[in-house]
Residue frames as a rotation matrix with the C-alpha (Angstrom) as fourth column:
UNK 1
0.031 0.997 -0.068 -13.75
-0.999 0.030 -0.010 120.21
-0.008 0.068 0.998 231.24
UNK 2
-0.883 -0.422 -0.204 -12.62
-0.433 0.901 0.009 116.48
0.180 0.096 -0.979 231.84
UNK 3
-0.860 0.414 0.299 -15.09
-0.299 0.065 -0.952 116.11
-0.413 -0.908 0.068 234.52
UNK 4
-0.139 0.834 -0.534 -18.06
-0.762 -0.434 -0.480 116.18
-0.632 0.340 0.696 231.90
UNK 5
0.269 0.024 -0.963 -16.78
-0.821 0.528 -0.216 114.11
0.503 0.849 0.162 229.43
UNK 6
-0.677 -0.431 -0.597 -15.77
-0.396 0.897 -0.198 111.43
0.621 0.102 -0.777 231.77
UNK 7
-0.299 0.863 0.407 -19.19
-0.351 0.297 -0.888 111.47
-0.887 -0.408 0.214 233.61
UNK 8
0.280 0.684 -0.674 -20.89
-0.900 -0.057 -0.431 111.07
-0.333 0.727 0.600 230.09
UNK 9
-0.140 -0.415 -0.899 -18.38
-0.584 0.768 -0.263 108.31
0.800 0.488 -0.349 228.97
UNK 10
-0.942 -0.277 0.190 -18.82
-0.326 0.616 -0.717 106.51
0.081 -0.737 -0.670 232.13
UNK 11
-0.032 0.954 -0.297 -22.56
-0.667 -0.241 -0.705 106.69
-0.744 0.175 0.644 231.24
UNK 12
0.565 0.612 -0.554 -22.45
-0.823 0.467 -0.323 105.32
0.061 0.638 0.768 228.15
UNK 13
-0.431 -0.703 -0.566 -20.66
-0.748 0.629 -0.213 102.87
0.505 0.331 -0.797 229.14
UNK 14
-0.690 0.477 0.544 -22.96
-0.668 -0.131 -0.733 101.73
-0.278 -0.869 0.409 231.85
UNK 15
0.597 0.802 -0.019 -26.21
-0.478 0.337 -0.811 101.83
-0.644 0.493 0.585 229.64
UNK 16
0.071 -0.222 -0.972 -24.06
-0.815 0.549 -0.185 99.73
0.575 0.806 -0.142 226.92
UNK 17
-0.814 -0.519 -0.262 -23.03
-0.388 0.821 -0.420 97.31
0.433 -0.240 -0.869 229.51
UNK 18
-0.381 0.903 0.200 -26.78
-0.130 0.161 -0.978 96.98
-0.915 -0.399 0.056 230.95
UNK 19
-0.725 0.378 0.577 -27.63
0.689 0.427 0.586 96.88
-0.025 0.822 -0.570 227.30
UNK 20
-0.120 0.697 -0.707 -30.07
0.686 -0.456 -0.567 99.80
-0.717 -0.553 -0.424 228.53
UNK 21
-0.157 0.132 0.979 -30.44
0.918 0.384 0.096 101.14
-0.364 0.914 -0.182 225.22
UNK 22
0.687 0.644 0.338 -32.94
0.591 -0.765 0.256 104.07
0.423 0.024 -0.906 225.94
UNK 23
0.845 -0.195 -0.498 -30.34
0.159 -0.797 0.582 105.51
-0.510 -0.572 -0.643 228.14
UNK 24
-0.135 -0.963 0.232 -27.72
0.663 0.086 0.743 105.40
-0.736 0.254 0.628 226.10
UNK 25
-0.409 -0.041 0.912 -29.52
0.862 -0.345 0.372 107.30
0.300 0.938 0.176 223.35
UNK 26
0.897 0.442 0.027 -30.91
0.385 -0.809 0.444 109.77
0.218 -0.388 -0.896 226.20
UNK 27
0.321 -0.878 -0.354 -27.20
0.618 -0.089 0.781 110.65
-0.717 -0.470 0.514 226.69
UNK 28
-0.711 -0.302 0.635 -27.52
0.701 -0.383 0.602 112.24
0.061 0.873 0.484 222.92
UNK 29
-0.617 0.526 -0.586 -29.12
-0.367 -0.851 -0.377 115.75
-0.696 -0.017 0.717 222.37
UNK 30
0.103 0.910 0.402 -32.37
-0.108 0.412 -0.905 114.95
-0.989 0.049 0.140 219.95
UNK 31
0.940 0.027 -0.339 -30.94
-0.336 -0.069 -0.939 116.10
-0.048 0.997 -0.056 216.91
UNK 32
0.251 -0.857 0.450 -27.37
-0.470 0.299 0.831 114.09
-0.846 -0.420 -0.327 217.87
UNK 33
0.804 -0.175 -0.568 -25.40
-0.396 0.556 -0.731 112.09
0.444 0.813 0.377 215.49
UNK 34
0.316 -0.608 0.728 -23.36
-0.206 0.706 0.678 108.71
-0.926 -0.364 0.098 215.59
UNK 35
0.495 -0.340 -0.800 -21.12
-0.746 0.307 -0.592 107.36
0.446 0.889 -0.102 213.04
UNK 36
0.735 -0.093 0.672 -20.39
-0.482 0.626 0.614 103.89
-0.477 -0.775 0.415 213.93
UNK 37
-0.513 -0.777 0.364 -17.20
-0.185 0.514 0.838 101.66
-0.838 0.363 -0.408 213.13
UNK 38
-0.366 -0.207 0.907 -18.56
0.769 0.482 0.420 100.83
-0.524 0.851 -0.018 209.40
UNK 39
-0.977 -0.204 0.058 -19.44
0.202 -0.819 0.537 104.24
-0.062 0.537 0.842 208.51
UNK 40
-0.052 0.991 0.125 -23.41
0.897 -0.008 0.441 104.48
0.438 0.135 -0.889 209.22
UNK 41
-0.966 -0.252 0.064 -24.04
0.200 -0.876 -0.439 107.57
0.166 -0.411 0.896 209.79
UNK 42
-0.546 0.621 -0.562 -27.08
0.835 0.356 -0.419 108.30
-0.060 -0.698 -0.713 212.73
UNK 43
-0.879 0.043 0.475 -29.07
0.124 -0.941 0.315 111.21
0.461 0.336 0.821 212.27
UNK 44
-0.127 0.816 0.564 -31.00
-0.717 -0.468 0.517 112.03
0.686 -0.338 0.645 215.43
UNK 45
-0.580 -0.569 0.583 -31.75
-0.813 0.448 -0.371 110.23
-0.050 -0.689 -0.723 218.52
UNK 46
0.178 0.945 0.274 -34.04
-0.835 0.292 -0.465 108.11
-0.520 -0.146 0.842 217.11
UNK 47
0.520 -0.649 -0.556 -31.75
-0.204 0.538 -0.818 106.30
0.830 0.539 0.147 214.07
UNK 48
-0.650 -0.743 0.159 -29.00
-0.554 0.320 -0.769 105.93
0.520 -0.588 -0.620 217.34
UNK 49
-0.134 0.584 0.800 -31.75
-0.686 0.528 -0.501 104.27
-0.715 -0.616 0.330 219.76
UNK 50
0.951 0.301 -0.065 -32.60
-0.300 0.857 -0.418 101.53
-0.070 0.417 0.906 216.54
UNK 51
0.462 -0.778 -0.426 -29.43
-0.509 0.160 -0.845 100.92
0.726 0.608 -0.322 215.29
UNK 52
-0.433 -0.363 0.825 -28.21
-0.896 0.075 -0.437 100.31
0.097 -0.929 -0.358 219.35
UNK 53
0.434 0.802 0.410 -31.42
-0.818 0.541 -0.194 98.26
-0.378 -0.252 0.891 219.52
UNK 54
0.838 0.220 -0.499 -30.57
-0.480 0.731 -0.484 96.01
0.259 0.645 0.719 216.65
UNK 55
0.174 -0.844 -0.508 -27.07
-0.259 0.458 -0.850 95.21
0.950 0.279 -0.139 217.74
UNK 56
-0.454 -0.019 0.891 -27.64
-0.885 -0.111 -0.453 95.04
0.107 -0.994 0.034 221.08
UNK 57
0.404 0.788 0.465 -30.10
-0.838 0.522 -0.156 92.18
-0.366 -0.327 0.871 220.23
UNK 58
0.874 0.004 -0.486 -27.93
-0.456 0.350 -0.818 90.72
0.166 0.937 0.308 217.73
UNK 59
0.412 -0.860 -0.301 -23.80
0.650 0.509 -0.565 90.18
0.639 0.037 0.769 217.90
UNK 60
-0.535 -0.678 0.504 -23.27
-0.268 -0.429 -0.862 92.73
0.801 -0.596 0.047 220.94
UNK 61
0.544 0.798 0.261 -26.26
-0.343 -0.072 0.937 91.40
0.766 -0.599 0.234 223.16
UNK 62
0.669 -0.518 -0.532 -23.10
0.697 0.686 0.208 89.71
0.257 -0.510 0.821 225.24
UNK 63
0.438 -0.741 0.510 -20.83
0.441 -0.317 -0.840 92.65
0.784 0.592 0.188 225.10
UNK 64
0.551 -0.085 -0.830 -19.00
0.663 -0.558 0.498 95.18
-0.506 -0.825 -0.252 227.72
UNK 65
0.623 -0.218 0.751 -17.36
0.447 -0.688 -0.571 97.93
0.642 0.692 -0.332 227.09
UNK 66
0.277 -0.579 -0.767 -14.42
0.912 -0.092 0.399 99.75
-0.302 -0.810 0.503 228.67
UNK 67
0.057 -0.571 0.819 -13.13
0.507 -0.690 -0.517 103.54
0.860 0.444 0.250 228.29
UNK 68
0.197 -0.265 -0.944 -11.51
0.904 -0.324 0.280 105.81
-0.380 -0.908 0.176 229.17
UNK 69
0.986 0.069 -0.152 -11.49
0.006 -0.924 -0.384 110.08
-0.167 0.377 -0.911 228.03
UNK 70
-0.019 -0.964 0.266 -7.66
0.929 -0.115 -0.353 110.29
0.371 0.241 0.897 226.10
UNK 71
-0.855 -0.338 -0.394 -8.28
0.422 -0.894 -0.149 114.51
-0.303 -0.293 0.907 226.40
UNK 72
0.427 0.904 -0.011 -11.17
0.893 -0.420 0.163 117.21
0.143 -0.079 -0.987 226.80
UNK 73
-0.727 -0.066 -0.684 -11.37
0.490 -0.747 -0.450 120.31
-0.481 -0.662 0.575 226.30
UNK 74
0.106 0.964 -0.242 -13.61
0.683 -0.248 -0.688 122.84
-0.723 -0.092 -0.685 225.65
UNK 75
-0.522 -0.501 0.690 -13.30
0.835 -0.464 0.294 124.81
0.173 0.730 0.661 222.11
UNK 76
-0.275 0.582 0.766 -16.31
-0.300 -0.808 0.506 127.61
0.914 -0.091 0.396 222.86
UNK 77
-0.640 0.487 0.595 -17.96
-0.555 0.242 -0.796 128.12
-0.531 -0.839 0.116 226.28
UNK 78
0.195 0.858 0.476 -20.68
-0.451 0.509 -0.733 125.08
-0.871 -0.072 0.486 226.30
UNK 79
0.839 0.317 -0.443 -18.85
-0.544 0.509 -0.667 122.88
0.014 0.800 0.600 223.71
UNK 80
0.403 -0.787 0.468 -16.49
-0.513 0.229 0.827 120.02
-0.758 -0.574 -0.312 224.62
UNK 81
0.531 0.239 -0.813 -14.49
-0.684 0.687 -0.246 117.98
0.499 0.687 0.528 222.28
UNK 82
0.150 -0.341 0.928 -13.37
-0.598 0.716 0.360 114.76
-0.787 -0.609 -0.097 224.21
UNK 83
-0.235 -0.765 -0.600 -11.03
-0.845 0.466 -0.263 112.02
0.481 0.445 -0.756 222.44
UNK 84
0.146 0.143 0.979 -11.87
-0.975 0.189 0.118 108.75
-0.168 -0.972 0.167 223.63
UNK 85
-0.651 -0.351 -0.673 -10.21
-0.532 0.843 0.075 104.95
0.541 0.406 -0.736 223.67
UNK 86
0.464 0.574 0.675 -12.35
-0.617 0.756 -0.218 101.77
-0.635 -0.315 0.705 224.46
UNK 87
-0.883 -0.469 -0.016 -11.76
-0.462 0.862 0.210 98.27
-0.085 0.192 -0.978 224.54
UNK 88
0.096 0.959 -0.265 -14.97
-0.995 0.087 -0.046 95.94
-0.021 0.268 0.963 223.38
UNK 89
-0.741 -0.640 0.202 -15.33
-0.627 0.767 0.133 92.28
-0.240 -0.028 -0.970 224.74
UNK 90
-0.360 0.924 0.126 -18.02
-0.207 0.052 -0.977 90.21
-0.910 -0.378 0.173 224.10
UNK 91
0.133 0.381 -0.915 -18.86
-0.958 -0.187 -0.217 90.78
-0.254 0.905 0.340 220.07
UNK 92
0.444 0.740 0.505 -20.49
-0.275 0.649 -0.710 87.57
-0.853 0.177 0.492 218.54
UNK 93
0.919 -0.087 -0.384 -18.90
-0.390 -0.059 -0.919 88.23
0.058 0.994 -0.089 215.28
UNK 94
0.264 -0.960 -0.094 -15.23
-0.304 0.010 -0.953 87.77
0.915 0.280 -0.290 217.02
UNK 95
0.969 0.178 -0.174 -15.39
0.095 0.381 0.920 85.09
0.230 -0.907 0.352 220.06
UNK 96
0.702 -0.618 -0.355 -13.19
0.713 0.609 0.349 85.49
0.000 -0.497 0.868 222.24
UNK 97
-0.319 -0.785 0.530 -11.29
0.808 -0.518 -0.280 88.55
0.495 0.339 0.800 220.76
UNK 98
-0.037 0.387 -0.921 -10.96
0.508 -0.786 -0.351 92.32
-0.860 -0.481 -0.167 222.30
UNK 99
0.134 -0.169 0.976 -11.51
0.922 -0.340 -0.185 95.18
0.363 0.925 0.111 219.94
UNK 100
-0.434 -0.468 -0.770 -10.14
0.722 -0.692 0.013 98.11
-0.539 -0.550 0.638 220.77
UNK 101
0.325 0.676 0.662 -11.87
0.899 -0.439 0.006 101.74
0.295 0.593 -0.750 219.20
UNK 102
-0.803 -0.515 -0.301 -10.81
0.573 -0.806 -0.150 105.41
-0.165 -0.293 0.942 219.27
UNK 103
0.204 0.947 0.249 -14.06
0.976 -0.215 0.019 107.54
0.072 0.239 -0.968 219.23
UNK 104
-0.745 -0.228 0.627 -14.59
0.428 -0.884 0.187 111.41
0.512 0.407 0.756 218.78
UNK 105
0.024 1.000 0.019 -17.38
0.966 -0.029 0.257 113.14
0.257 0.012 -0.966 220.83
UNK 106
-0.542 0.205 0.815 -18.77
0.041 -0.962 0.269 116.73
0.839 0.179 0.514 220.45
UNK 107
-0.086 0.730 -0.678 -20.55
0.957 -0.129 -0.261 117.40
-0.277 -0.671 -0.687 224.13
UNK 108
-0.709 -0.052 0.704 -22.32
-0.020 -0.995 -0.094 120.69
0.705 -0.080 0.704 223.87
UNK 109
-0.801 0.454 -0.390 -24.50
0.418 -0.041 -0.907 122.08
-0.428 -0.890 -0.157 226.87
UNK 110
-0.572 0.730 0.375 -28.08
0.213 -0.309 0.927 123.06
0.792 0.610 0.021 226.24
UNK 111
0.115 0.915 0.387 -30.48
-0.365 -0.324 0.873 124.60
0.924 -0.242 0.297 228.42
UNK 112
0.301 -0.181 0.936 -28.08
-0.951 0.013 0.308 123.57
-0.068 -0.983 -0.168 231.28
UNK 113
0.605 0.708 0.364 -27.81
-0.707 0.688 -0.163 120.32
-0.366 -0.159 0.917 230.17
UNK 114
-0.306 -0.727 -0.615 -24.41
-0.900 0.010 0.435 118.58
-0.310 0.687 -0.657 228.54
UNK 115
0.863 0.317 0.394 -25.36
0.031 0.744 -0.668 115.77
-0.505 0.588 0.632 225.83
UNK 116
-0.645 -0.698 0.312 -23.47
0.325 0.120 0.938 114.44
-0.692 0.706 0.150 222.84
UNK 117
0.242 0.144 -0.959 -23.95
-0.516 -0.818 -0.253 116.41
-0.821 0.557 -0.124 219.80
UNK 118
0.534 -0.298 -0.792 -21.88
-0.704 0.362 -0.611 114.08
0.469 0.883 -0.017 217.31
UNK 119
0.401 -0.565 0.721 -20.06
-0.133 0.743 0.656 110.52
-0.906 -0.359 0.223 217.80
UNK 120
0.422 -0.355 -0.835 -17.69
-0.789 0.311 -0.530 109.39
0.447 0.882 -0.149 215.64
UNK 121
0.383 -0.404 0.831 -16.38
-0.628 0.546 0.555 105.87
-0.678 -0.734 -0.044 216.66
UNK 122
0.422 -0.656 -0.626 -13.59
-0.693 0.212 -0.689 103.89
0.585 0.724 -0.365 214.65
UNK 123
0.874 -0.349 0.340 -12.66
0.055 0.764 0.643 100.35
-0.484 -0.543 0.686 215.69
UNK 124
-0.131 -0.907 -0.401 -8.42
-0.745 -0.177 0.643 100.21
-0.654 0.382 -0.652 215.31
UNK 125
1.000 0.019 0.004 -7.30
-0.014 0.855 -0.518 97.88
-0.014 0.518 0.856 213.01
UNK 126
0.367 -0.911 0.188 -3.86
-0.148 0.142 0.979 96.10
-0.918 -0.387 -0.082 213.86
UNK 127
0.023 -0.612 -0.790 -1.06
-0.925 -0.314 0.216 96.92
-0.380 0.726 -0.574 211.12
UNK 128
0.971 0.041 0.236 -0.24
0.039 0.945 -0.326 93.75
-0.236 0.326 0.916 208.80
């Protein structure tokens, strides 16, 4: 089931780099969830569409994004889990620097349809 998960990730990566907000959070099933790198945890595509919003306007309105799918597969018919690394250039908070992130995403298929179900995303943090 690569094929899925690296259409979707190539998606959101897209609507992040266009800043395109709405699609990015149309990329999540309605009752989706995100947990972003400091531990907020999204509940529904409405909390992911503000939250996007606000940083999008804020210290990522410059950003890009790169990934790429580490491994997919499918655990039940019509549920992927996909592994996935990204680099992040661009963040306000850290001119000049990449951050790098390892994310988690549940795709499950509805009504024909594959969405994300759950994100988990986790920015690395280099050993000391």
């Amino acid at each position: 089931m690569p094929g899925i998960a690296d259409q979707l990730i190539a998606d959101y990566a897209n609507a992040w780099n266009a800043h395109d907000v709405d699609a990015l959070t149309l990329l999540f099933h309605e009752d989706g969830t995100f947990v972003n790198v400091v531990g907020t945890y999204e509940r529904g595509r409405e909390e992911i569409r503000h939250l996007h919003a606000v940083i999008h306007a804020s210290f990522y309105k410059d950003s890009a994004i790169r990934s790429e799918v580490l491994d997919a597969r499918e655990l039940v018919p019509g549920v992927i889990l996909a592994h996935v690394a990204s680099e992040l250039e661009g963040d306000a908070r850290a001119p000049g620097q990449t951050t790098r992130h390892l994310a988690t995403y549940v795709i499950e298929q509805r009504a024909g349809l594959w969405k994300f179900t759950a994100a988990h995303n986790t920015r690395i943090v280099p050993a000391r």
